[in-house]
N, CA, C and O of each residue as an XYZ file, in Angstrom:
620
protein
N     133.784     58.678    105.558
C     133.380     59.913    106.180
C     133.663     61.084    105.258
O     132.979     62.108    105.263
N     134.542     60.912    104.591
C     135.204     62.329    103.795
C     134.160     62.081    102.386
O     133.706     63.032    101.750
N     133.935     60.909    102.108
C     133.303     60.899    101.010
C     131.678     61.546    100.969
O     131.077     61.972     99.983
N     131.113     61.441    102.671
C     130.035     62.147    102.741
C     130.049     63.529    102.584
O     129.223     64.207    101.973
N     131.309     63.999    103.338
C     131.462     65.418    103.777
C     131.037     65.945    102.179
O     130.095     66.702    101.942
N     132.317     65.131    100.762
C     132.335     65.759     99.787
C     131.049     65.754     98.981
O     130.989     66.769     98.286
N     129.878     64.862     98.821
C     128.687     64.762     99.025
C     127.594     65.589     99.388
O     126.641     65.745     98.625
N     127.681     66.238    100.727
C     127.364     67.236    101.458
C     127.666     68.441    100.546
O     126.855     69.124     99.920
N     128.691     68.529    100.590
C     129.385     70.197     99.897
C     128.565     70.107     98.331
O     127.829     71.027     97.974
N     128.689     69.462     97.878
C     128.435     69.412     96.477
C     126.353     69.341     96.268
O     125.632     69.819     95.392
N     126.129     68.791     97.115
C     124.798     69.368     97.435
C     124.008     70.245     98.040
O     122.814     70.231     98.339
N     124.966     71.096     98.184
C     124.980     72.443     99.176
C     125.042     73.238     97.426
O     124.135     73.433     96.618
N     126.428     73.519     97.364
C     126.365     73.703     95.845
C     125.034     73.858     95.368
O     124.184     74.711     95.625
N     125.019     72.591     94.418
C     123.969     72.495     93.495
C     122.527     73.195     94.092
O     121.817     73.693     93.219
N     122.121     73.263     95.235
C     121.045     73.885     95.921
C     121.462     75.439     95.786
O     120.772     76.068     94.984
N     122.272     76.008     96.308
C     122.990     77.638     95.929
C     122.550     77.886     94.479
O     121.724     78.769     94.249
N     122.959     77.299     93.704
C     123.055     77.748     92.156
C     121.904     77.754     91.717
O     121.574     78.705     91.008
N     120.917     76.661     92.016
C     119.478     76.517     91.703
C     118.963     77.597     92.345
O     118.100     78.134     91.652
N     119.199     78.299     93.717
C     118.429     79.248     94.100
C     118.831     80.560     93.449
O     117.879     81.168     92.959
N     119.982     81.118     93.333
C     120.367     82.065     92.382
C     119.792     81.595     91.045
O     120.058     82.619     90.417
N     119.384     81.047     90.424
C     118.806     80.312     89.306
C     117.296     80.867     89.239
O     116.654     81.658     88.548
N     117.187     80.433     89.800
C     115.393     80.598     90.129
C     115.358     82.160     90.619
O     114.426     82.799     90.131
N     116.249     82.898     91.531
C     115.914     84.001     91.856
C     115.971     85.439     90.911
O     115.412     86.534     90.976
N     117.371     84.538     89.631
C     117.649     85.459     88.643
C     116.177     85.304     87.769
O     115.723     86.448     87.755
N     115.487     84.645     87.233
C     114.676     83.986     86.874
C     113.597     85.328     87.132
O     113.297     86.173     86.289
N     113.093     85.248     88.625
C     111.688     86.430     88.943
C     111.988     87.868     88.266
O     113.110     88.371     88.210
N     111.244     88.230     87.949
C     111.175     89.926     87.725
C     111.537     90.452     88.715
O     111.419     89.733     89.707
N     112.157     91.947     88.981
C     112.209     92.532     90.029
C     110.965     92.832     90.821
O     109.982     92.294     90.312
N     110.750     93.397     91.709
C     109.561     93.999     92.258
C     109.211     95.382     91.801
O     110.192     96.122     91.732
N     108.139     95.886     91.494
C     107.811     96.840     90.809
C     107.969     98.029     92.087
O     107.467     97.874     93.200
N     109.133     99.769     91.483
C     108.907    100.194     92.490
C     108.105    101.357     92.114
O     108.206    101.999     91.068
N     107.015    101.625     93.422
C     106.338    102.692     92.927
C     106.609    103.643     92.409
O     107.642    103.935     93.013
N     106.414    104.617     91.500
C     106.411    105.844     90.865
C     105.971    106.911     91.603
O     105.196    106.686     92.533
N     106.392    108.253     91.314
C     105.485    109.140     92.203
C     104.401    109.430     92.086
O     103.760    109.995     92.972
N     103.836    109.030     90.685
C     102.583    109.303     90.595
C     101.462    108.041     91.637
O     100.416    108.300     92.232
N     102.089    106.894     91.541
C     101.039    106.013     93.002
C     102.015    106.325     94.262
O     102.746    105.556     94.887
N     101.883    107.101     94.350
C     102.492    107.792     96.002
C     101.267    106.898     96.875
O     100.172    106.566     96.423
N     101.713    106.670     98.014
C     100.328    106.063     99.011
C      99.884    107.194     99.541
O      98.845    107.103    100.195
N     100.444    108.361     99.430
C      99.548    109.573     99.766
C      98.443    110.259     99.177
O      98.451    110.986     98.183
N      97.284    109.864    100.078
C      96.046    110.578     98.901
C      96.083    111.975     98.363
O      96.793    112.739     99.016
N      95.629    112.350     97.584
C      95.509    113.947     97.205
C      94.550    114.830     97.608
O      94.314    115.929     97.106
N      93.866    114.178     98.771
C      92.958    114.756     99.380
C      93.416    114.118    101.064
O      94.108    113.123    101.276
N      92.822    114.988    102.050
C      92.805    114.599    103.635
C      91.575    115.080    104.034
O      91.009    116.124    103.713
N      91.165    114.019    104.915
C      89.880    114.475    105.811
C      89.805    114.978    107.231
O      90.570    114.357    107.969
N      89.480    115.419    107.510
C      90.103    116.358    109.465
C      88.657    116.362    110.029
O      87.623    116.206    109.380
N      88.709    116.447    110.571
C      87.690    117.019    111.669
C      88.210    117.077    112.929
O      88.985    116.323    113.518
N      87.302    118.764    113.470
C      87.876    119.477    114.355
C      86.785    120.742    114.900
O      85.641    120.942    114.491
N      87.554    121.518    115.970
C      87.007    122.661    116.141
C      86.826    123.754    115.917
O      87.576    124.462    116.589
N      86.082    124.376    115.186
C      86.454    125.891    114.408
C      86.944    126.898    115.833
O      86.434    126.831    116.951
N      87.828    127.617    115.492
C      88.327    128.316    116.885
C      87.804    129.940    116.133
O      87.268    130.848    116.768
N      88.142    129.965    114.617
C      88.396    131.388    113.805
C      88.222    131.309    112.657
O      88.838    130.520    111.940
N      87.042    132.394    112.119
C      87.082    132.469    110.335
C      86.879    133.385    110.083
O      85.986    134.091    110.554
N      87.923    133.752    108.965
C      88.935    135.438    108.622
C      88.291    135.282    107.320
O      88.960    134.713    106.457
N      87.123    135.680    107.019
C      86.188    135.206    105.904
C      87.508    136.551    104.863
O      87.839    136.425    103.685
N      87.889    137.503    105.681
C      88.246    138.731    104.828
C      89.925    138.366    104.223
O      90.215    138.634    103.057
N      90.936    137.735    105.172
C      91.912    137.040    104.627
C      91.662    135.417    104.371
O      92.545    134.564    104.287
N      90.276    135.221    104.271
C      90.323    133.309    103.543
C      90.985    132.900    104.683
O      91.875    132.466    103.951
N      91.333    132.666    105.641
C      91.627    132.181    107.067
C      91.009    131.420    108.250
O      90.270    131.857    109.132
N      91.636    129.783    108.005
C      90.412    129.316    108.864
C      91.124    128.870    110.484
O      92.233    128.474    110.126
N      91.098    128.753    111.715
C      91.541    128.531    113.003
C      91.119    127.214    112.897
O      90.066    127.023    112.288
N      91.859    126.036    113.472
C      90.986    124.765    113.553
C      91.998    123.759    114.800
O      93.206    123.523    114.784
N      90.811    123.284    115.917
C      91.988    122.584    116.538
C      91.486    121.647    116.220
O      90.358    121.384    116.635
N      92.264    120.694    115.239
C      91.831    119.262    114.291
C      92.418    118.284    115.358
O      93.256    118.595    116.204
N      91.713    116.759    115.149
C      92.279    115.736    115.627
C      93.302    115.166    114.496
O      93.299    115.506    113.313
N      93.976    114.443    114.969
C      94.938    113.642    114.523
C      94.243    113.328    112.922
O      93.083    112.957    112.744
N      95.160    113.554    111.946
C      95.028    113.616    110.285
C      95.956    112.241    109.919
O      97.134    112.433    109.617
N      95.449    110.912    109.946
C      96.167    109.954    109.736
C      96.980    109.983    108.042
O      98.060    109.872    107.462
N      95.976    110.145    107.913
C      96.841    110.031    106.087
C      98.253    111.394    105.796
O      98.989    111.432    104.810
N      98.265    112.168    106.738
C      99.317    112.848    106.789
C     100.524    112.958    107.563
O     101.579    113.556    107.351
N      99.802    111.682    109.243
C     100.968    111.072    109.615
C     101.108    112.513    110.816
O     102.127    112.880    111.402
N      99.698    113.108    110.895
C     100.147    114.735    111.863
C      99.176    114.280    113.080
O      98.175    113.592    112.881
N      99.559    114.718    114.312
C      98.940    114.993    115.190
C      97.863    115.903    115.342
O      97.955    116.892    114.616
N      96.523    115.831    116.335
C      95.957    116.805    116.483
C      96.728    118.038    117.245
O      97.383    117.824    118.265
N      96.580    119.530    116.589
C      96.593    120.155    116.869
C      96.005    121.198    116.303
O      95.102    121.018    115.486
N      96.581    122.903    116.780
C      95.673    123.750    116.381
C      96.748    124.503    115.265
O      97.978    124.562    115.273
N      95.861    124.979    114.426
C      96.345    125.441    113.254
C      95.719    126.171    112.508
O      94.497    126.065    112.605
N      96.417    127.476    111.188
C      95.345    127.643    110.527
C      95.914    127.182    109.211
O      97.075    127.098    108.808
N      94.451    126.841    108.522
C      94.576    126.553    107.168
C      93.771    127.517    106.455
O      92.624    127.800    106.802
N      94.748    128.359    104.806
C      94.162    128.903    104.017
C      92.685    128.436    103.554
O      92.537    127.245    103.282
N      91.907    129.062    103.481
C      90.009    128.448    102.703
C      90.304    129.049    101.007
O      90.747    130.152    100.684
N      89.950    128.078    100.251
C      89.889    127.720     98.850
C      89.225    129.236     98.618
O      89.341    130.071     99.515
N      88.681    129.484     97.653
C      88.114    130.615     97.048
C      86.715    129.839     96.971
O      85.763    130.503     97.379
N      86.495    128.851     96.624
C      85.431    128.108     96.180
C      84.708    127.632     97.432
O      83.610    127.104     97.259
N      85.265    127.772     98.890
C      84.746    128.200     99.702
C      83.649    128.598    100.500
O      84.031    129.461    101.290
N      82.613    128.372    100.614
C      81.751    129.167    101.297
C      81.861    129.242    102.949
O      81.604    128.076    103.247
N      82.073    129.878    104.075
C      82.046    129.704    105.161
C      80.807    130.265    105.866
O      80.736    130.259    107.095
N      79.535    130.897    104.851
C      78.309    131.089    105.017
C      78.046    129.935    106.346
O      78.635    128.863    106.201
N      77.049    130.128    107.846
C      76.774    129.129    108.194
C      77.356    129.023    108.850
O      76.641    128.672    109.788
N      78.426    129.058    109.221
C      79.733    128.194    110.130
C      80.204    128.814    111.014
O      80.829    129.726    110.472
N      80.314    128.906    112.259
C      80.889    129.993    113.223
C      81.689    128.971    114.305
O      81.533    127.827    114.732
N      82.615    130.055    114.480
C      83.694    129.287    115.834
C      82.914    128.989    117.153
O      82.129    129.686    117.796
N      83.406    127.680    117.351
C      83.199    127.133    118.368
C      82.434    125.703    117.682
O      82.561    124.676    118.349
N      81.631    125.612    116.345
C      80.929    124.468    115.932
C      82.444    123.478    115.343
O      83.574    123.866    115.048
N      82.008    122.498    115.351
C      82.915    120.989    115.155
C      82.390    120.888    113.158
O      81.293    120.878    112.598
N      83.665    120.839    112.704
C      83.178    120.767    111.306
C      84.555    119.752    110.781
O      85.612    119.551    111.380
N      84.050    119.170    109.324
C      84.444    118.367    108.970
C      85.215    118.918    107.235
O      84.622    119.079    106.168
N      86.561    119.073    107.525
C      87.247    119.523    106.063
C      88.088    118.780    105.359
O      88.983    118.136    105.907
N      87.927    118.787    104.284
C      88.859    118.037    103.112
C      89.714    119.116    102.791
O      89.422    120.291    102.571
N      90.864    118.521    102.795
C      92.329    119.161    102.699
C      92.873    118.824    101.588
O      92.650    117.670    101.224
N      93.808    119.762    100.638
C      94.403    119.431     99.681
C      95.706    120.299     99.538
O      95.525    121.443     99.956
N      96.795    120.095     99.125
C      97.807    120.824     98.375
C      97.578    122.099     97.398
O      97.353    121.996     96.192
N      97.636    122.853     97.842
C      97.198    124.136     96.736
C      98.318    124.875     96.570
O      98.826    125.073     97.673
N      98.852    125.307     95.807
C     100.275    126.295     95.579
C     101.567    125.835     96.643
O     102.416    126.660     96.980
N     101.593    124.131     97.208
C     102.181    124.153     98.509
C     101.785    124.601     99.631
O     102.472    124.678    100.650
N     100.629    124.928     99.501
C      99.749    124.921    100.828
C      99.078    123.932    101.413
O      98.623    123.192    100.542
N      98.741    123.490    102.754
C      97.833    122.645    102.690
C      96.320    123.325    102.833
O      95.958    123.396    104.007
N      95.454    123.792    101.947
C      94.323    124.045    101.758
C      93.092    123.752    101.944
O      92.810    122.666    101.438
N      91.890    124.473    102.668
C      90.786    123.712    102.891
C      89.645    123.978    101.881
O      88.899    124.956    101.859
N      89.656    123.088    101.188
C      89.114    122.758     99.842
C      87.281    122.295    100.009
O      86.421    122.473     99.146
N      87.125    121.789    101.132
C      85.717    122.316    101.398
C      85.251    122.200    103.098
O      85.991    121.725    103.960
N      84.389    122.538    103.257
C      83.834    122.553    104.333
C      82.922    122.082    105.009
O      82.020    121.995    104.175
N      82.336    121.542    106.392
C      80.599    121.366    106.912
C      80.696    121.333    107.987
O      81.585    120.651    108.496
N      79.866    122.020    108.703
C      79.515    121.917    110.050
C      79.217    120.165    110.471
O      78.626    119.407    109.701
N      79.587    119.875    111.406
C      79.292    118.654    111.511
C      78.037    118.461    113.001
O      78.313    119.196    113.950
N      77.244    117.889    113.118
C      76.048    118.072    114.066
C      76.465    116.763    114.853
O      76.837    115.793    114.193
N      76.433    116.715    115.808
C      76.560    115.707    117.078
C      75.380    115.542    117.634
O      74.552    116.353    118.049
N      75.414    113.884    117.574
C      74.042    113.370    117.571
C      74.294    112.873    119.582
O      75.394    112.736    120.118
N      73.282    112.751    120.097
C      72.954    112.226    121.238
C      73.441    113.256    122.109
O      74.087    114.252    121.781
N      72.886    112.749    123.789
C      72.975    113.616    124.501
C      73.084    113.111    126.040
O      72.404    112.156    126.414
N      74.032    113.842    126.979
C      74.517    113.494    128.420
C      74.834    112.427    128.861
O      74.653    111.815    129.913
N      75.628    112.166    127.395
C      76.837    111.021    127.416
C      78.008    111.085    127.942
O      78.653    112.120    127.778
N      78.584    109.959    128.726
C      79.928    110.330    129.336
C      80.549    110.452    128.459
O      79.981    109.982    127.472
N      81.646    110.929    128.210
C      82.830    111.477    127.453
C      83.339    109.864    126.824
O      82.924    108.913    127.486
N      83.930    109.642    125.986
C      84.850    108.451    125.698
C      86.141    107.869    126.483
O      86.905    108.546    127.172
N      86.204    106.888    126.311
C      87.127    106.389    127.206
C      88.475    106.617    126.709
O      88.733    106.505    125.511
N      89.433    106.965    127.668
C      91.239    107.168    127.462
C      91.297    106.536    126.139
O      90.882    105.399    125.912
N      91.987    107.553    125.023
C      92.163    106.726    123.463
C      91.218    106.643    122.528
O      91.320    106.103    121.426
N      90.022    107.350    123.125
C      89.153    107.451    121.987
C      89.111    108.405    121.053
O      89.568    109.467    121.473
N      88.758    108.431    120.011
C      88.974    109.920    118.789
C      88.541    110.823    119.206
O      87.942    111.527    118.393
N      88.573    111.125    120.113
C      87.975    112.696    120.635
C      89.571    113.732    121.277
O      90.492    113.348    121.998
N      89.270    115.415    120.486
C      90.140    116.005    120.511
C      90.310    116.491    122.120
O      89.304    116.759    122.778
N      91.459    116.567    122.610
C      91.579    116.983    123.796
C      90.921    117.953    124.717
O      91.159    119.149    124.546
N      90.232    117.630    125.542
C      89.953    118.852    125.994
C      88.181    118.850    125.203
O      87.373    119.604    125.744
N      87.785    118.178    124.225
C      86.804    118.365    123.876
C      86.178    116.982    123.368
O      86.255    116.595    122.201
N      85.641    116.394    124.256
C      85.316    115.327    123.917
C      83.616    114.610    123.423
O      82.600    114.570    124.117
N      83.823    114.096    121.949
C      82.752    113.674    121.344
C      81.901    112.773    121.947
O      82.311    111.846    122.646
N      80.091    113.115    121.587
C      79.328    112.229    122.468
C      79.774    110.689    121.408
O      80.407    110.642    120.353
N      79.214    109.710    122.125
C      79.238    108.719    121.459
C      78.275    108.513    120.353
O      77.058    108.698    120.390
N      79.255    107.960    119.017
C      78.539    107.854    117.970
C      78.762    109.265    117.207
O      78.539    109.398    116.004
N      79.048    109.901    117.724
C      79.591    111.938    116.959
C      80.853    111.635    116.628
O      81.422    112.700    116.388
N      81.874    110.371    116.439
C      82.951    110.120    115.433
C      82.521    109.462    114.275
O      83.228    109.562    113.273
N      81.602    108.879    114.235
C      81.226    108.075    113.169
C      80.087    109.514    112.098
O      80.278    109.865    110.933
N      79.113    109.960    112.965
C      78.562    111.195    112.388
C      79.602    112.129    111.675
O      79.348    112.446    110.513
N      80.655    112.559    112.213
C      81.996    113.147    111.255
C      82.357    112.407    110.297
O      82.153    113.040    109.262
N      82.746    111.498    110.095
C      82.981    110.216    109.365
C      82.213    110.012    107.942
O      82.612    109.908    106.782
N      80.810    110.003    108.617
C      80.442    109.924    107.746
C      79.706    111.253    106.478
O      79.162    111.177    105.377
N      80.160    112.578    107.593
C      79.727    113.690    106.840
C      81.384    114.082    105.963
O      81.463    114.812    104.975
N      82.163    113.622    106.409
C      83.262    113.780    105.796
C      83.249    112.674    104.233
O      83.851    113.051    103.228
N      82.776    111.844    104.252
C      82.133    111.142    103.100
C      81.294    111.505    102.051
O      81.286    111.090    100.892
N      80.609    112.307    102.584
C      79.268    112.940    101.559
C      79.861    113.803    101.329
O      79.998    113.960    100.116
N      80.454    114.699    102.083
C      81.310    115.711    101.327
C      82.205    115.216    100.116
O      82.536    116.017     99.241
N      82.612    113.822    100.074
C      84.049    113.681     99.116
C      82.960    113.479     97.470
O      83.053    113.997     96.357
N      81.953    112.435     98.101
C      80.818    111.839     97.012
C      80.776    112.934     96.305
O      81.126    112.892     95.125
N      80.290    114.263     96.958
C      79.367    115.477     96.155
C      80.748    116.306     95.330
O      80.513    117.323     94.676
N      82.272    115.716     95.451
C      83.074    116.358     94.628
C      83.345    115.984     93.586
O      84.104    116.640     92.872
């Protein structure tokens, strides 16, 4: 019996050492740098224009939820780029902006009205991407979506 036990132990052993063996063996895991941050350098929003301060570059927006920034929808304003145009665009239309870091700002780096397709659709169901209180016809998340796309292409 003791001769198994010592048997046992000693193949316990030799299994330990082989795995520290083999584990010293792998490379570490590579850790990211700040330059591959998983944070893009751009964000896409879409939302409601509430206000545009064409005279202080000032935009009102009650945005839905900004996943890549980890923010809730709410209302906010964001500085408008210089490069800018808000020609076109008046409060109350649903538009689609790319966001960026500017001087530590978060900046709206471009702009578009976004057009909502279909009509005297029920509202979406509890949990759907539509901002509170204002809810997209069906198929007018994917129309943002995808105008928020052509916007990134044409940069």
């Amino acid at each position: 019996m003791q001769t198994n036990s010592v048997r046992n132990l000693f193949g316990a052993t030799v299994l330990a050492l082989a795995a520290v063996a083999v584990q010293a063996a792998e490379p570490p895991a590579a850790t990211p740098s700040p330059a591959q941050s998983v944070t893009p350098a751009v964000h896409l929003a879409v939302g409601q224009l509430l206000d545009l301060d064409v005279e202080h570059r000032l935009l009102t927006v009650t945005h839905q939820d900004i996943p890549s920034l980890g923010m809730p929808a709410m209302t906010m304003d964001f500085p408008l780029h210089p490069t800018v145009n808000g020609a076109g665009i008046a409060a109350g239309q649903t538009v689609a902006l790319v966001l960026a870091l500017v001087d530590g700002k978060l900046t709206v780096t471009a702009m578009q009205a976004v057009v909502q397709v279909g009509g005297g659709a029920a509202a979406p169901a509890a949990g759907a991407s539509a901002m509170p209180g204002h809810p997209m016809k069906p198929g007018a998340g994917m129309q943002a979506m995808a105008s928020c796309h052509e916007m990134m292409r044409d940069r």
